[in-house]
PyMOL Python script that loads the backbone (N, CA, C, O; Angstrom):
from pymol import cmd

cmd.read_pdbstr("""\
ATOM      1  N   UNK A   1      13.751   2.389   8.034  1.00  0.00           N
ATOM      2  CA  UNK A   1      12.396   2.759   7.726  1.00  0.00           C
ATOM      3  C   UNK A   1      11.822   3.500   8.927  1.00  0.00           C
ATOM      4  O   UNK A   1      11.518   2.915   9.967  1.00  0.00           O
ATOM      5  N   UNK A   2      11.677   4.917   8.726  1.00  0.00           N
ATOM      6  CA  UNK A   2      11.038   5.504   9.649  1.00  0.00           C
ATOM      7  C   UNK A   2       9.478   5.112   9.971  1.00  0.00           C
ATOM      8  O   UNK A   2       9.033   3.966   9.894  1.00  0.00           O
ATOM      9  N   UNK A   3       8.777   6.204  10.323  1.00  0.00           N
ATOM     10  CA  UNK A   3       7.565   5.504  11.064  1.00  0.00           C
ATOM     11  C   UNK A   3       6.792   5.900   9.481  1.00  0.00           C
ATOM     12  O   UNK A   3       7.171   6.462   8.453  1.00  0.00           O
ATOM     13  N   UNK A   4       5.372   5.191  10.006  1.00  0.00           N
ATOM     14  CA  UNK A   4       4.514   5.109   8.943  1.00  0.00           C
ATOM     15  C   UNK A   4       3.857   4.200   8.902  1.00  0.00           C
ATOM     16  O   UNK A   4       3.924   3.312   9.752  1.00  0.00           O
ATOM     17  N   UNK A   5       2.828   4.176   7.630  1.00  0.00           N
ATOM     18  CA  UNK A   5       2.076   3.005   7.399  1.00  0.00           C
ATOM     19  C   UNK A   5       2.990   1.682   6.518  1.00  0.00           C
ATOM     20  O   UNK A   5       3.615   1.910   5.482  1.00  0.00           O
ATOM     21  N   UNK A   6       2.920   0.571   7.047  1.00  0.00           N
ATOM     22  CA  UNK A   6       3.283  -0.448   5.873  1.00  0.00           C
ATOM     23  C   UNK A   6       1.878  -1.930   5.272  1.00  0.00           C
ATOM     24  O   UNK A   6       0.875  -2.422   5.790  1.00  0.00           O
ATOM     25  N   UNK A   7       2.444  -2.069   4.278  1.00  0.00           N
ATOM     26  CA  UNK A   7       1.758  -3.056   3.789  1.00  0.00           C
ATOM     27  C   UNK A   7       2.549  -4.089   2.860  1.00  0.00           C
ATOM     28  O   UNK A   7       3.698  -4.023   2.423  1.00  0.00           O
ATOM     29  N   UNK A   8       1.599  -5.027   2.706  1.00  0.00           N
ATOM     30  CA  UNK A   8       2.924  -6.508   2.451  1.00  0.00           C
ATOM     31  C   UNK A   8       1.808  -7.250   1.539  1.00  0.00           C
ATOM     32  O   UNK A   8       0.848  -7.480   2.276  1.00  0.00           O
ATOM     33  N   UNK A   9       1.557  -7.717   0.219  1.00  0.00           N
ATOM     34  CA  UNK A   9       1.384  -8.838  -0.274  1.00  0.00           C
ATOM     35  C   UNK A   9       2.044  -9.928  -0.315  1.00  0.00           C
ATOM     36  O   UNK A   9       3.196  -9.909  -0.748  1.00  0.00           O
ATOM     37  N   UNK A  10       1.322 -11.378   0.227  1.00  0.00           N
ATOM     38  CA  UNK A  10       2.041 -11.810   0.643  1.00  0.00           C
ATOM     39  C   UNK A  10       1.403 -13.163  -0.244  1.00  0.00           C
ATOM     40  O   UNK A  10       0.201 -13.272  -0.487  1.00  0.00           O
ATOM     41  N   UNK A  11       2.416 -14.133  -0.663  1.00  0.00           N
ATOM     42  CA  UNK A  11       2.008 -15.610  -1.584  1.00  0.00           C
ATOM     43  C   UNK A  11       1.587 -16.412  -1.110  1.00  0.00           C
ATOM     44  O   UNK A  11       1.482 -15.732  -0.089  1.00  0.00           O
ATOM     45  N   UNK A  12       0.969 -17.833  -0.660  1.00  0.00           N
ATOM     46  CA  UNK A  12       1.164 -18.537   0.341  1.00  0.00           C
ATOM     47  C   UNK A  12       1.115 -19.898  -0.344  1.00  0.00           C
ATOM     48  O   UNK A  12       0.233 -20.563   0.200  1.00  0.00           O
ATOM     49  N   UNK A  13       1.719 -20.580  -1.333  1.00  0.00           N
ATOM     50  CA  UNK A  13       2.401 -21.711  -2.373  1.00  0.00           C
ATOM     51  C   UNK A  13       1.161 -22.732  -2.235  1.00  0.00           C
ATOM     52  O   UNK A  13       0.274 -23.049  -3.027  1.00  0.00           O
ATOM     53  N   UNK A  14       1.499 -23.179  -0.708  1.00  0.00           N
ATOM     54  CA  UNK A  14       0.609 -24.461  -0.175  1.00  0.00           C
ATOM     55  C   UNK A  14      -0.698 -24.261  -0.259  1.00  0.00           C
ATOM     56  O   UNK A  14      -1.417 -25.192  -0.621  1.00  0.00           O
ATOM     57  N   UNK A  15      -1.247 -22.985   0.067  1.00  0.00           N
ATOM     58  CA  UNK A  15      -2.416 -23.072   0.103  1.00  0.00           C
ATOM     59  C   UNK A  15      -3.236 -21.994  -1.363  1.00  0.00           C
ATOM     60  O   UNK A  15      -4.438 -21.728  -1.386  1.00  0.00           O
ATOM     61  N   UNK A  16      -2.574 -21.698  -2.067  1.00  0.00           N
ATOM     62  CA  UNK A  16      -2.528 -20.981  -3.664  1.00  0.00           C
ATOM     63  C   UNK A  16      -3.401 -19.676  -3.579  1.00  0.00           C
ATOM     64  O   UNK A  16      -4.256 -19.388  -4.417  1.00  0.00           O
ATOM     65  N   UNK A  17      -3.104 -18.943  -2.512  1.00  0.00           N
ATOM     66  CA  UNK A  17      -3.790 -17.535  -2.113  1.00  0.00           C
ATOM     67  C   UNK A  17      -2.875 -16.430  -2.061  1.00  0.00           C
ATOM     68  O   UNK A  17      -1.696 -16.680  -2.312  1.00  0.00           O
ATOM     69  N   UNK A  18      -3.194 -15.300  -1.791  1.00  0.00           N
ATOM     70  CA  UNK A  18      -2.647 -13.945  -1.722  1.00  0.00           C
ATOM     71  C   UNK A  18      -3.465 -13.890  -0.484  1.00  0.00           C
ATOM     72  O   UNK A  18      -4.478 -14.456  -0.073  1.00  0.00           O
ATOM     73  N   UNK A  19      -2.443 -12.780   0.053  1.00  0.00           N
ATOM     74  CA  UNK A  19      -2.553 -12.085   1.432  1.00  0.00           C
ATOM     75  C   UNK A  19      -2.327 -10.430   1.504  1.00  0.00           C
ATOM     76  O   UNK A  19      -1.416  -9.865   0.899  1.00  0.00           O
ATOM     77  N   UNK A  20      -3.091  -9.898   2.157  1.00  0.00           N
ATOM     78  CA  UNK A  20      -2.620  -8.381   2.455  1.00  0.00           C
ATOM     79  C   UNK A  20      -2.590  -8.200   3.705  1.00  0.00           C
ATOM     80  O   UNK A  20      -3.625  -8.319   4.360  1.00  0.00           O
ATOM     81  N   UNK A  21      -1.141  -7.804   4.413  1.00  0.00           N
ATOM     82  CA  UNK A  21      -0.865  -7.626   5.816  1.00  0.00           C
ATOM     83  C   UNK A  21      -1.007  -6.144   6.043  1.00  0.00           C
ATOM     84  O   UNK A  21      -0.546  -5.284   5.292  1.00  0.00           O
ATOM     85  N   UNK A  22      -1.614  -5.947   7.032  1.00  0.00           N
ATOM     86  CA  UNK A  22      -1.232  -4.227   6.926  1.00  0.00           C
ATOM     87  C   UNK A  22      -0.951  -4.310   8.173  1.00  0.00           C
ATOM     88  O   UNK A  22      -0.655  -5.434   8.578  1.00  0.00           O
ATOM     89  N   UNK A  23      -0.953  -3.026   9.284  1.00  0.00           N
ATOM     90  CA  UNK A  23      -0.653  -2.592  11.350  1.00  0.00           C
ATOM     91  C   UNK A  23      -1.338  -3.600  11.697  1.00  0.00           C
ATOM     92  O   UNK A  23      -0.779  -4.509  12.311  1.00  0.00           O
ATOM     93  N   UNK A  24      -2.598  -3.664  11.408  1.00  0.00           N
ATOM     94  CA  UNK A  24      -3.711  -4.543  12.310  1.00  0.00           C
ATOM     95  C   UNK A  24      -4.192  -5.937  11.703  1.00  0.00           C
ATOM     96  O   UNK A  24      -4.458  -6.882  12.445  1.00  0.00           O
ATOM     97  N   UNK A  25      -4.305  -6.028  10.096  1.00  0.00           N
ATOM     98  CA  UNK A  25      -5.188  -6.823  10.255  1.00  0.00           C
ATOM     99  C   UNK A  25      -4.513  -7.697   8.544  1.00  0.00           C
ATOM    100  O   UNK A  25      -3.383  -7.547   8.080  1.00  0.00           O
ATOM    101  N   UNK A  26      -5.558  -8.493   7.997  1.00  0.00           N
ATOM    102  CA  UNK A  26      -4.906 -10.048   7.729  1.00  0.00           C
ATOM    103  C   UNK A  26      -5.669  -9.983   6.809  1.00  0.00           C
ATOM    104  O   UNK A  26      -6.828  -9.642   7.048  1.00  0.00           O
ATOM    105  N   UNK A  27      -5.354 -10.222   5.763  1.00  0.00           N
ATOM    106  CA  UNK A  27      -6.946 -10.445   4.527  1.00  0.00           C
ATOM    107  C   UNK A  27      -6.783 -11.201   3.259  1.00  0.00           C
ATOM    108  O   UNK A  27      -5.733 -11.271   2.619  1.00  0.00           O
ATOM    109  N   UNK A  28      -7.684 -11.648   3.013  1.00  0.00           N
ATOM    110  CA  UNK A  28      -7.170 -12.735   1.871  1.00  0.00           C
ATOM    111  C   UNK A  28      -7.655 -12.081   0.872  1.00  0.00           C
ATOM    112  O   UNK A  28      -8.870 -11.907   0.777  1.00  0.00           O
ATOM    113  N   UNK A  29      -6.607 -11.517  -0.220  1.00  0.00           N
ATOM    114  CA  UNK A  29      -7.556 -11.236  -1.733  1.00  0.00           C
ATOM    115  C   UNK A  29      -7.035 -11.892  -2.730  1.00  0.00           C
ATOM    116  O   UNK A  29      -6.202 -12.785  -2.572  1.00  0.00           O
ATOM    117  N   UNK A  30      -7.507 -11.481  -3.930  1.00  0.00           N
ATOM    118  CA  UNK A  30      -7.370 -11.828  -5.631  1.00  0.00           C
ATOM    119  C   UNK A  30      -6.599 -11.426  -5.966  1.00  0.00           C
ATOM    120  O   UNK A  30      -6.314 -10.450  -5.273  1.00  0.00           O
ATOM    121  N   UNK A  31      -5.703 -11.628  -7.017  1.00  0.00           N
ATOM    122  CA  UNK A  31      -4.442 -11.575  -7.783  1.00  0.00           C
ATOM    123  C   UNK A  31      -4.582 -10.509  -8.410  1.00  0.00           C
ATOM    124  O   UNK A  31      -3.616  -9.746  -8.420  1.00  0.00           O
ATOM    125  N   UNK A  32      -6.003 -10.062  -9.231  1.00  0.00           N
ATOM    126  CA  UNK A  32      -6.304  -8.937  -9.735  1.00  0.00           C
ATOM    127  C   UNK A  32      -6.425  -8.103  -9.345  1.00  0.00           C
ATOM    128  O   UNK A  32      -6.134  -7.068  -9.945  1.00  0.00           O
ATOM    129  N   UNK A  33      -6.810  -8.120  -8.397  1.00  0.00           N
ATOM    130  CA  UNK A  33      -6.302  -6.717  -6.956  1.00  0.00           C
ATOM    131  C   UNK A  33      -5.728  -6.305  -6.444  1.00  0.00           C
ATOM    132  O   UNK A  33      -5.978  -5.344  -5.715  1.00  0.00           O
ATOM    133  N   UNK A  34      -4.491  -6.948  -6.618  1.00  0.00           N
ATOM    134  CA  UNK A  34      -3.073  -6.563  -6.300  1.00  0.00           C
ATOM    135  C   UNK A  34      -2.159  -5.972  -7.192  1.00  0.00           C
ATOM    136  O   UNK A  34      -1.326  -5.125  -6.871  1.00  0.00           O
ATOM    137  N   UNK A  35      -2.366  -6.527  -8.541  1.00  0.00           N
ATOM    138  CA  UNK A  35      -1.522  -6.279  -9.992  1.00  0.00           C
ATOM    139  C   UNK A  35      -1.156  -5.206 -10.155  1.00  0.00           C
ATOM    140  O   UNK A  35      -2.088  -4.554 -10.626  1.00  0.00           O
ATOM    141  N   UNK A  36       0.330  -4.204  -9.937  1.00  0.00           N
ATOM    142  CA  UNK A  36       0.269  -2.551 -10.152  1.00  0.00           C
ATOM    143  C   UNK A  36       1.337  -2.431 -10.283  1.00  0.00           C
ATOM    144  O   UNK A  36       2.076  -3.267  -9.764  1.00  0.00           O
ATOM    145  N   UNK A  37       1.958  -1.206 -11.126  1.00  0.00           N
ATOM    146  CA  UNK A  37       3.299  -0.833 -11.310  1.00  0.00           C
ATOM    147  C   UNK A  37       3.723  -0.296 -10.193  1.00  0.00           C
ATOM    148  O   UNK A  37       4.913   0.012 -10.116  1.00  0.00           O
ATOM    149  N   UNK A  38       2.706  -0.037  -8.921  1.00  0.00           N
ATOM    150  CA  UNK A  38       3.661   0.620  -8.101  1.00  0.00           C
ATOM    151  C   UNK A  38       4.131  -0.344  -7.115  1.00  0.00           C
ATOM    152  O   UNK A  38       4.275   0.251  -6.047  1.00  0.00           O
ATOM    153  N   UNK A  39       4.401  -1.445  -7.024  1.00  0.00           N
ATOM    154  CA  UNK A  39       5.312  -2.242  -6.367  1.00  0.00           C
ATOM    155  C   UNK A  39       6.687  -1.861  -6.464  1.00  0.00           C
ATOM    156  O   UNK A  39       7.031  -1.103  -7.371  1.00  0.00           O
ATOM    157  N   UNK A  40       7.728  -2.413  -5.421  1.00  0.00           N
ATOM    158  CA  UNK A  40       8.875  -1.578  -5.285  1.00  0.00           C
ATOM    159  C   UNK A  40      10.083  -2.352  -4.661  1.00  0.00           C
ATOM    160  O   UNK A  40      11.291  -2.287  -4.889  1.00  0.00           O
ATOM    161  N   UNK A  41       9.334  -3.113  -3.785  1.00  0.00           N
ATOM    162  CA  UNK A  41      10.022  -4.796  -3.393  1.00  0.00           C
ATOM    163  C   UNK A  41       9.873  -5.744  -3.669  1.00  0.00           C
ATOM    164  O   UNK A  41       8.706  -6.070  -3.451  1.00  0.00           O
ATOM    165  N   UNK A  42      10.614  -6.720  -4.203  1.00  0.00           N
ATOM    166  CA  UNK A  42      10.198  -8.002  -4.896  1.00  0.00           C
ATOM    167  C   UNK A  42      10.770  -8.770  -4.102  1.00  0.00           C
ATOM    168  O   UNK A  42      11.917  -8.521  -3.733  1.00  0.00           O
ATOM    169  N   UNK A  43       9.899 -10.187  -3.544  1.00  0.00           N
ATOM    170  CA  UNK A  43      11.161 -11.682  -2.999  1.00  0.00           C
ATOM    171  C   UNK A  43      10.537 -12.772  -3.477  1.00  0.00           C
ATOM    172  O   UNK A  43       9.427 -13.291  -3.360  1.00  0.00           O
ATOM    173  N   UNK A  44      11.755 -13.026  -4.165  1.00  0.00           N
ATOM    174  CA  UNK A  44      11.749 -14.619  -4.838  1.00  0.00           C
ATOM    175  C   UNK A  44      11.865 -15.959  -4.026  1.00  0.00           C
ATOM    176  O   UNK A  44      12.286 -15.790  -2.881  1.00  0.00           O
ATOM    177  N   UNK A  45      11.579 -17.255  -4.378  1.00  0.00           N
ATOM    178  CA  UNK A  45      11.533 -18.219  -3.923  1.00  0.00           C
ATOM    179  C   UNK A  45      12.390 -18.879  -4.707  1.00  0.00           C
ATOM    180  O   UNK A  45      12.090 -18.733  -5.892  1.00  0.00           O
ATOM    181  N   UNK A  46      13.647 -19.766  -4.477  1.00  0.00           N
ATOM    182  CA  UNK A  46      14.038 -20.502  -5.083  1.00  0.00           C
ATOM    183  C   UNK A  46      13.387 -22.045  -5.882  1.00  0.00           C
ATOM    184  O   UNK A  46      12.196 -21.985  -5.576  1.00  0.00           O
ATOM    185  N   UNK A  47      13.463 -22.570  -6.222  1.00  0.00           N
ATOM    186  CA  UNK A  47      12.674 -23.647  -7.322  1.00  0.00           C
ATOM    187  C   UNK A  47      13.322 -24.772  -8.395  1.00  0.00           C
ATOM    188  O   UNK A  47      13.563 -24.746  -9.601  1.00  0.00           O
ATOM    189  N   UNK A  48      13.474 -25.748  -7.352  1.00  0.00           N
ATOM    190  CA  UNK A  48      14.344 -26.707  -8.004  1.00  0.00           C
ATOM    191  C   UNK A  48      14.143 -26.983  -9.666  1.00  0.00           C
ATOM    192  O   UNK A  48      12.972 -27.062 -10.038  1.00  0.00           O
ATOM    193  N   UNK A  49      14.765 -27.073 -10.266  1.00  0.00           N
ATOM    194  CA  UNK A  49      14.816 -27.541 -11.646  1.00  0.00           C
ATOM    195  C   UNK A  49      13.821 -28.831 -12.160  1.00  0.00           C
ATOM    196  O   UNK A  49      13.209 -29.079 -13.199  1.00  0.00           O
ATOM    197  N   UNK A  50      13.997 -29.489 -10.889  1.00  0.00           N
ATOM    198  CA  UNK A  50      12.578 -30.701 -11.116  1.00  0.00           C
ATOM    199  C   UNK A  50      11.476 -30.390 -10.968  1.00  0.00           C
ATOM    200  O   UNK A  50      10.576 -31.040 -11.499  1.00  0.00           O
ATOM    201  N   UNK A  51      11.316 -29.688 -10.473  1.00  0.00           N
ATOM    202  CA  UNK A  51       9.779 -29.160 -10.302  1.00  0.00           C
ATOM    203  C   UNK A  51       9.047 -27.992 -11.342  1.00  0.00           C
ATOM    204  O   UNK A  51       7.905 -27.554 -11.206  1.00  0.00           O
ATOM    205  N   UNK A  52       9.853 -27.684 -12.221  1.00  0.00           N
ATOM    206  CA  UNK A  52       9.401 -26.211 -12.556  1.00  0.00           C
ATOM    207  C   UNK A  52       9.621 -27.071 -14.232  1.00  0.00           C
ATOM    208  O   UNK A  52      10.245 -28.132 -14.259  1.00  0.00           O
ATOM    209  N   UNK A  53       9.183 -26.615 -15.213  1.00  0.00           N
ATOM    210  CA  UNK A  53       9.321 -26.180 -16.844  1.00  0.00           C
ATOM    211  C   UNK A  53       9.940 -25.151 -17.072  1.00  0.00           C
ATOM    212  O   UNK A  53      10.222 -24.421 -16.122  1.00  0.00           O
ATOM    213  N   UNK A  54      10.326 -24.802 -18.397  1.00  0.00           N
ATOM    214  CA  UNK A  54      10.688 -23.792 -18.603  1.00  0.00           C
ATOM    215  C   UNK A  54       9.940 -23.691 -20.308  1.00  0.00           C
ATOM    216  O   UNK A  54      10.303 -24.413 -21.237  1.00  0.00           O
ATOM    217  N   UNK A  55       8.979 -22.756 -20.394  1.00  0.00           N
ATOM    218  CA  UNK A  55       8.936 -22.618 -21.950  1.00  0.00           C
ATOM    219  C   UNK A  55       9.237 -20.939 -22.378  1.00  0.00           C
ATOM    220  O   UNK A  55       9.287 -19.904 -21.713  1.00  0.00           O
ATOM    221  N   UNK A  56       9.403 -21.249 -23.817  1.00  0.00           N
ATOM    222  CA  UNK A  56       9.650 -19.990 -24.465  1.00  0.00           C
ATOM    223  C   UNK A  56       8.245 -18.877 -24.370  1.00  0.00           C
ATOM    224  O   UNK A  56       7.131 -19.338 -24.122  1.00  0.00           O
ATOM    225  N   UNK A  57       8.497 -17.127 -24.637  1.00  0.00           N
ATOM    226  CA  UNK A  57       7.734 -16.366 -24.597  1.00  0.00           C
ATOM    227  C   UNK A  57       8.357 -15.375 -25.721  1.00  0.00           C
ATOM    228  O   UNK A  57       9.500 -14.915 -25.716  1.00  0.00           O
ATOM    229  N   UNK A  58       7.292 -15.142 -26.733  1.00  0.00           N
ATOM    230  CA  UNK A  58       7.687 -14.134 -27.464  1.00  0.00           C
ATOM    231  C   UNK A  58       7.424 -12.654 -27.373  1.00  0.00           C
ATOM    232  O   UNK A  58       7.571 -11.869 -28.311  1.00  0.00           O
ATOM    233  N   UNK A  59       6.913 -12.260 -25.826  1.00  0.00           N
ATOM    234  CA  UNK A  59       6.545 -11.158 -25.424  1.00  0.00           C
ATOM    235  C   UNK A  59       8.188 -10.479 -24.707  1.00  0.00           C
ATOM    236  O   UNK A  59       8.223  -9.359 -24.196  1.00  0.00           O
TER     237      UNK A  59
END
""", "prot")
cmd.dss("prot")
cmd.show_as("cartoon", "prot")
cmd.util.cbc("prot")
cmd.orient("prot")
């Protein structure tokens, strides 16, 4: 990755917020403010089988 601007939404489980990291600075936003097709990196969290459900979706 050459030079440039970056930015990072970021999850935070424990405390049930979103984050936006950018060069400088730290910010807490809304889920709806983040939501966009132009995302491009995704990282998953693994999730034990005891903890999670699984139901059906007809979408």
């Amino acid at each position: 990755m050459g030079g440039g601007h970056y930015t990072a939404y970021v999850y935070h489980d424990s405390e049930d917020k979103w984050y936006d990291f950018d060069d400088r600075h730290v910010s807490h936003v809304s889920l709806d403010s983040i939501k966009s097709s132009a995302a491009y990196v995704l990282f998953y969290k693994r999730v034990h089988a005891t903890t999670c459900s699984v139901t059906e979706s007809t979408q």
